[in-house]
C-alpha positions in Angstrom: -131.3 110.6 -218.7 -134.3 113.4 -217.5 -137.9 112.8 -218.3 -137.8 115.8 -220.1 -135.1 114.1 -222.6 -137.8 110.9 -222.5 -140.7 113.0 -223.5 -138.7 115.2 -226.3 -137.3 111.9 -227.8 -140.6 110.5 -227.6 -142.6 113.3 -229.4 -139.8 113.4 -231.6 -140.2 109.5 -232.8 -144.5 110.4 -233.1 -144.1 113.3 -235.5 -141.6 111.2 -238.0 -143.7 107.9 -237.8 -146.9 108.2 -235.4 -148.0 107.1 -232.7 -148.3 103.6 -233.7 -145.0 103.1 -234.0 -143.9 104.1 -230.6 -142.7 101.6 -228.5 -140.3 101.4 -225.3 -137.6 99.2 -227.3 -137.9 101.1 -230.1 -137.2 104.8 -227.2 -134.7 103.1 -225.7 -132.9 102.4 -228.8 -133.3 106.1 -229.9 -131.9 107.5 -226.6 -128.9 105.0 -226.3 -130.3 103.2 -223.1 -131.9 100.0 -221.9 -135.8 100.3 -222.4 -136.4 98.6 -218.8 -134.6 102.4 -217.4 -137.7 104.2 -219.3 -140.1 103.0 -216.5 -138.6 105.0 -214.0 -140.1 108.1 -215.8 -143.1 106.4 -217.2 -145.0 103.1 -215.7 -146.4 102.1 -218.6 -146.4 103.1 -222.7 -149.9 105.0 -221.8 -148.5 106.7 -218.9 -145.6 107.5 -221.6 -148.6 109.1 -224.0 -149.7 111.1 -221.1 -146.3 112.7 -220.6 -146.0 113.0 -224.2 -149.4 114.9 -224.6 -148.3 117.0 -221.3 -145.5 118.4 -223.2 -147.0 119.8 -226.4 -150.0 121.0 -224.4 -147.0 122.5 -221.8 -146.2 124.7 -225.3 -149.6 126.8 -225.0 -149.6 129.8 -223.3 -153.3 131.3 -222.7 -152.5 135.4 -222.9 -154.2 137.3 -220.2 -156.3 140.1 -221.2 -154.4 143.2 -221.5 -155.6 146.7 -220.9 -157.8 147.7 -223.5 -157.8 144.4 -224.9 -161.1 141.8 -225.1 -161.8 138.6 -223.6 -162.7 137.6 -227.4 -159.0 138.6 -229.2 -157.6 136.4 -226.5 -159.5 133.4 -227.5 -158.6 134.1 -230.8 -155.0 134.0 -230.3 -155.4 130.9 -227.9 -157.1 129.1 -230.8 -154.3 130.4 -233.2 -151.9 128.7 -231.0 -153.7 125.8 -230.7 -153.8 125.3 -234.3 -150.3 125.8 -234.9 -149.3 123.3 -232.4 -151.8 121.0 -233.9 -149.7 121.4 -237.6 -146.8 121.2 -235.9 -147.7 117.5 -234.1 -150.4 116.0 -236.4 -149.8 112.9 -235.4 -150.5 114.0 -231.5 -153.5 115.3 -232.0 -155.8 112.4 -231.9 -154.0 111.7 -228.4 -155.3 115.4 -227.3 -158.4 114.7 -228.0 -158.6 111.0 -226.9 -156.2 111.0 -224.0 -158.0 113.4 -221.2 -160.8 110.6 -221.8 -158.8 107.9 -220.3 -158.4 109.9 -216.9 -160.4 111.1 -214.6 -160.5 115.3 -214.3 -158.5 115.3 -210.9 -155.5 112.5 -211.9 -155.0 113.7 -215.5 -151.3 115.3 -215.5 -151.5 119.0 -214.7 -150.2 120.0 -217.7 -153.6 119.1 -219.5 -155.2 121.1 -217.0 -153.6 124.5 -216.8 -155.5 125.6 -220.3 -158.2 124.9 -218.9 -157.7 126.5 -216.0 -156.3 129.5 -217.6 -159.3 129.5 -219.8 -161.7 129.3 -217.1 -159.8 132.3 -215.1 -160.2 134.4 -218.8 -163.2 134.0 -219.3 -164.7 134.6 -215.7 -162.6 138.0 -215.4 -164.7 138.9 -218.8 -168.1 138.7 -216.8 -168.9 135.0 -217.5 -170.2 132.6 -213.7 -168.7 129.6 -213.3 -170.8 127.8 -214.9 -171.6 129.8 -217.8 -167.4 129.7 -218.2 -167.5 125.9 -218.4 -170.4 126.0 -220.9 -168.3 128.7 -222.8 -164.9 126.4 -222.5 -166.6 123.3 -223.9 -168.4 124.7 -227.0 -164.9 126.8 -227.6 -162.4 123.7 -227.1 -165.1 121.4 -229.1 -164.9 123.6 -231.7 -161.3 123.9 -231.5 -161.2 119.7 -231.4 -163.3 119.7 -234.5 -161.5 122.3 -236.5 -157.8 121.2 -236.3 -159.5 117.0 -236.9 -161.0 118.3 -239.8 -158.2 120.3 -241.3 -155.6 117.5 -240.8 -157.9 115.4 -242.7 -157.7 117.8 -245.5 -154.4 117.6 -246.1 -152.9 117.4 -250.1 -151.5 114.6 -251.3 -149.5 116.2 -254.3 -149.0 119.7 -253.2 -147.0 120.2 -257.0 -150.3 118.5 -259.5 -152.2 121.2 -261.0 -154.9 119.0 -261.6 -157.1 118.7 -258.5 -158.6 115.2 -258.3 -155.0 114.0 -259.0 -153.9 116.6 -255.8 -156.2 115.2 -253.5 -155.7 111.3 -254.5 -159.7 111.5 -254.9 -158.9 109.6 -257.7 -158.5 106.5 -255.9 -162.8 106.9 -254.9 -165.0 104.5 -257.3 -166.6 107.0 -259.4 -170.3 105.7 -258.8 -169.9 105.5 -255.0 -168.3 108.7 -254.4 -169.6 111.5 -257.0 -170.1 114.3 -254.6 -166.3 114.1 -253.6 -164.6 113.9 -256.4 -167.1 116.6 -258.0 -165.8 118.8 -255.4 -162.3 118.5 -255.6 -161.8 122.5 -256.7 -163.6 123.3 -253.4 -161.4 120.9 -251.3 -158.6 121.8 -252.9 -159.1 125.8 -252.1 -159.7 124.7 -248.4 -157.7 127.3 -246.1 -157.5 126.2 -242.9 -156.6 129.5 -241.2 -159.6 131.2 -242.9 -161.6 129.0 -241.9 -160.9 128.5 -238.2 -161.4 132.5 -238.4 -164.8 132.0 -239.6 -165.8 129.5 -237.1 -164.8 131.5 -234.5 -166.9 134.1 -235.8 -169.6 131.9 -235.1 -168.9 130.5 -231.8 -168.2 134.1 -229.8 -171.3 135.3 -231.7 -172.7 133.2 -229.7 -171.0 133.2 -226.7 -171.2 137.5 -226.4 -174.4 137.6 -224.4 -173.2 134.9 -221.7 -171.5 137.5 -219.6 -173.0 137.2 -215.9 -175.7 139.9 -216.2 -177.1 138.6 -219.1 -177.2 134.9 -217.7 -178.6 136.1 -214.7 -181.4 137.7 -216.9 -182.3 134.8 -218.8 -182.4 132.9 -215.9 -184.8 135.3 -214.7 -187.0 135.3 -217.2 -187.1 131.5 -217.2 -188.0 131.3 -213.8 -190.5 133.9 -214.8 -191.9 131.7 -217.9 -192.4 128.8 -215.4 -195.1 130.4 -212.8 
């Protein structure tokens, strides 16, 4: 048995059942062997969620900037990606938001690192300074974070009832306590998740356009300049 057989049955067991109900009896059973075995790959069942996350993350490819190309269609297509690893794992997402948290920057696997530092390389080749690519990586992957949370949570109960509140299950809210919900249930139930990643990108590298290193440079100029 390879680690990479571990992780794979692993992720496997998450996506039909959660993360909850991932345990080292229950991966043993699944791959045939004795669970005490699984700690050769993995000291502990968090160590086990690491290498877990380390493999769907290992599934992202950041695309260099091609001739002609901008700096901005890549981080489209990276957060494109993202998403569709994110529907494709639901129940790993809260781990790829929660796990880099548990580790310090430098002993986190490096898996979980190399988008970042494929990011980082992007977006300084576009113009940004270090630091201004760090400020750009946050407010893009906290968006990012936020937008495949958000969608998840917007998932249909009843994809097949025409009526709305019945597709949503917001029938199950108190009508008094919740009357803002279930009054929107036609505008929940249009929600389009691709759509509306595209329009909060539109937002966030509307934003992030004039933090190229000549323009930083400026506005730090000119704050230094407001401060004599």
């Amino acid at each position: 048995m390879s680690r990479a057989e571990m992780l794979t049955t692993a992720l496997a067991l998450i996506d039909a059942d959660g993360v909850e109900a991932l345990s080292m009896r229950r991966l043993g059973k699944a791959l045939g062997r004795d669970p005490m075995r699984l700690y050769r790959h993995a000291s502990s069942k968090e160590a086990l969620l690491d290498g877990v996350v380390d493999l769907v993350l290992s599934e992202l490819t950041v695309p260099a900037v091609p001739e002609g190309d901008d700096w901005e269609n890549a981080l489209r297509r990276t957060a494109h990606a993202f998403r569709a690893l994110a529907l494709a794992h639901p129940h790993v997402v809260p781990l790829l938001v929660t796990r880099p948290l548990a580790t310090p920057l430098a002993m986190r696997p490096l898996g979980t690192l190399r988008p970042l530092e494929a990011l980082l390389d992007l977006l300084i080749g576009a113009g940004f300074d270090g630091r201004g690519a760090l400020h750009a990586y946050r407010l893009y992957m906290g968006f990012l974070y936020g937008h495949v949370l958000n969608e998840l949570q917007e998932r249909v109960q009843d994809p097949d009832e025409s009526d709305d509140l019945l597709r949503l299950g917001l029938y199950r809210l108190p009508v008094r306590e919740f009357p803002r919900l279930r009054a929107l249930a036609g505008e929940l139930a249009a929600y389009d998740g691709e759509r509306e990643l595209d329009e909060g990108l539109d937002i966030v590298l509307a934003g992030l356009r004039p933090r190229g290193r000549s323009d930083v440079q400026a506005c730090e100029g000119r704050a230094r300049d407001a401060t004599k």
